[in-house]
PALO-430615 format. One record per residue (C-alpha): x, y, z; residue in three letters; residue number from 1. Coordinates in nm, 2 decimals. Example, Ala and Ser with C-alpha at 12.3 -4.5 7.8 and 13.67 -1.06 7.14 Angstrom:
1.23  -0.45  0.78  ALA  1
1.37  -0.11  0.71  SER  2
//
This chain:
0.00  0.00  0.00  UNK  1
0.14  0.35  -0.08  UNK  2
0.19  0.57  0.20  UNK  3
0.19  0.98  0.24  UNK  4
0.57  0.90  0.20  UNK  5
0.60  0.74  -0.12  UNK  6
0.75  0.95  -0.39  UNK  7
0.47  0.88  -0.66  UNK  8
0.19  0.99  -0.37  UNK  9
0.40  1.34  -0.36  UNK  10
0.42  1.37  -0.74  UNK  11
0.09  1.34  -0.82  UNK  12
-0.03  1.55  -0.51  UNK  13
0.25  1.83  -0.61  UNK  14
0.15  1.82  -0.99  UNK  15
-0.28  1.82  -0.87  UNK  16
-0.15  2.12  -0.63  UNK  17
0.04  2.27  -0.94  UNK  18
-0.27  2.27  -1.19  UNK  19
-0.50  2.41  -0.94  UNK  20
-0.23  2.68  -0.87  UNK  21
-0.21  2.76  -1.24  UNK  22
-0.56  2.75  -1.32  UNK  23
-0.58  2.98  -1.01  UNK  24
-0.34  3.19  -1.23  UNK  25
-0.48  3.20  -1.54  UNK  26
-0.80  3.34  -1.35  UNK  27
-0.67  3.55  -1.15  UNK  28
-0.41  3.71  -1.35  UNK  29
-0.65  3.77  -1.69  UNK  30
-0.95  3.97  -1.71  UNK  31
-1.19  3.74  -1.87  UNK  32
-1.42  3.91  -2.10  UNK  33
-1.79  3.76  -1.92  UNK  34
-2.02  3.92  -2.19  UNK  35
-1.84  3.79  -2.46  UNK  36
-1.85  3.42  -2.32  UNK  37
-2.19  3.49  -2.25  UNK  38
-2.27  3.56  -2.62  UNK  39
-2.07  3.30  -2.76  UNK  40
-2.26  3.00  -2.51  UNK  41
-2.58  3.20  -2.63  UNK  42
-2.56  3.16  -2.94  UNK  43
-2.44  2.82  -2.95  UNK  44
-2.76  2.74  -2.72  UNK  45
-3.03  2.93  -2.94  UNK  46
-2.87  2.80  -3.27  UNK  47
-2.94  2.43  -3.10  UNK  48
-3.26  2.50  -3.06  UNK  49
-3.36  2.67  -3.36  UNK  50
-3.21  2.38  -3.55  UNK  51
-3.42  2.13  -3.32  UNK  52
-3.71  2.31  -3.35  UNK  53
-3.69  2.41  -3.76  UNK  54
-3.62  2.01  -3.79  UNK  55
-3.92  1.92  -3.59  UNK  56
-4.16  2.16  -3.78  UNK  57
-3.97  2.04  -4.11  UNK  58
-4.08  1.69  -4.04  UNK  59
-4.43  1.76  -3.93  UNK  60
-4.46  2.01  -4.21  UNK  61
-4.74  1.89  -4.44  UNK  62
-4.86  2.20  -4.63  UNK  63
-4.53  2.20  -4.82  UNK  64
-4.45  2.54  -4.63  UNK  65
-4.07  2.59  -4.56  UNK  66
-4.11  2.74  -4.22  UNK  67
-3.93  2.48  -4.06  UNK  68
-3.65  2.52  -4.34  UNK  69
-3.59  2.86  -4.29  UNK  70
-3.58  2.78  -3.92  UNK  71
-3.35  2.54  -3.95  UNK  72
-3.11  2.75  -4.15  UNK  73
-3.15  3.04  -3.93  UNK  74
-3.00  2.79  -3.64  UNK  75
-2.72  2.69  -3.85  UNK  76
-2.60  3.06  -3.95  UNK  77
-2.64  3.10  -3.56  UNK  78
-2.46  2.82  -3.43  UNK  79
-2.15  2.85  -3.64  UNK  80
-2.04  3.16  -3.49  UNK  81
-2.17  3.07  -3.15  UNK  82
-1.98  2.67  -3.16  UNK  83
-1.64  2.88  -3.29  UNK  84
-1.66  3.11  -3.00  UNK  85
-1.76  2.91  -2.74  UNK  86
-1.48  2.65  -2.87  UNK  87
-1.20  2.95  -2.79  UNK  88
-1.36  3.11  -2.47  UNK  89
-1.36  2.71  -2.30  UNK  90
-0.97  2.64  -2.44  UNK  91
-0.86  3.02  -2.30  UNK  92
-1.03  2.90  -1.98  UNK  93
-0.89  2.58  -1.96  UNK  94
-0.50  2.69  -2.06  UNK  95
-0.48  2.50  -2.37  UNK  96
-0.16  2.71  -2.55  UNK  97
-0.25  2.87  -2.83  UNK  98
-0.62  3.03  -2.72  UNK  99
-0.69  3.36  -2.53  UNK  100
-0.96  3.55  -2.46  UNK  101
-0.84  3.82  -2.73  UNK  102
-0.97  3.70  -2.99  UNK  103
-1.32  3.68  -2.86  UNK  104
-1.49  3.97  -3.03  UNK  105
-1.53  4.30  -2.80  UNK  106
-1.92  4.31  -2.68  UNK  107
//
């Protein structure tokens, strides 16, 4: 059984200690832009559900009315941006290299 002494035990609680400390840097250290995240997860979450729901009247469309198309398309045009942004702001927050929060649009 490993004890409080064994050297693997203190690496693994020294490198858990050292993420925490750097994701406590990361947060404290940048100014995260909130509004910016916020749009970003917003439109990722209404372009979902304007796809779900332009589908669902698509498929329970029988008047051969594209109300449910247009729908659709609306969600996709608003999901794009919202899935790219929300992509960046969640890898800036987690410390992935390469992604900030600068290049999230200024709200």
């Amino acid at each position: 059984m490993l004890g409080m002494t064994d050297p693997a035990h203190i690496d693994h609680v020294l490198a858990e200690s050292s993420r925490h400390q750097s994701m406590h840097d990361v947060l404290g250290q940048r100014n995260i832009p909130w509004k910016a995240v916020a749009l970003a997860f917003s439109l990722l979450a209404m372009g979902v559900f304007a796809m779900i729901a332009g589908l669902v009247i698509w498929a329970g469309d029988t008047n051969g009315s594209k109300h449910g198309m247009a729908l659709f398309l609306l969600g996709v045009i608003v999901f794009i941006p919202g899935s790219y942004h929300s992509t960046i702001a969640y890898k800036a927050f987690m410390g992935r290299p390469g992604f900030s929060f600068s290049t999230l649009p200024d709200v």
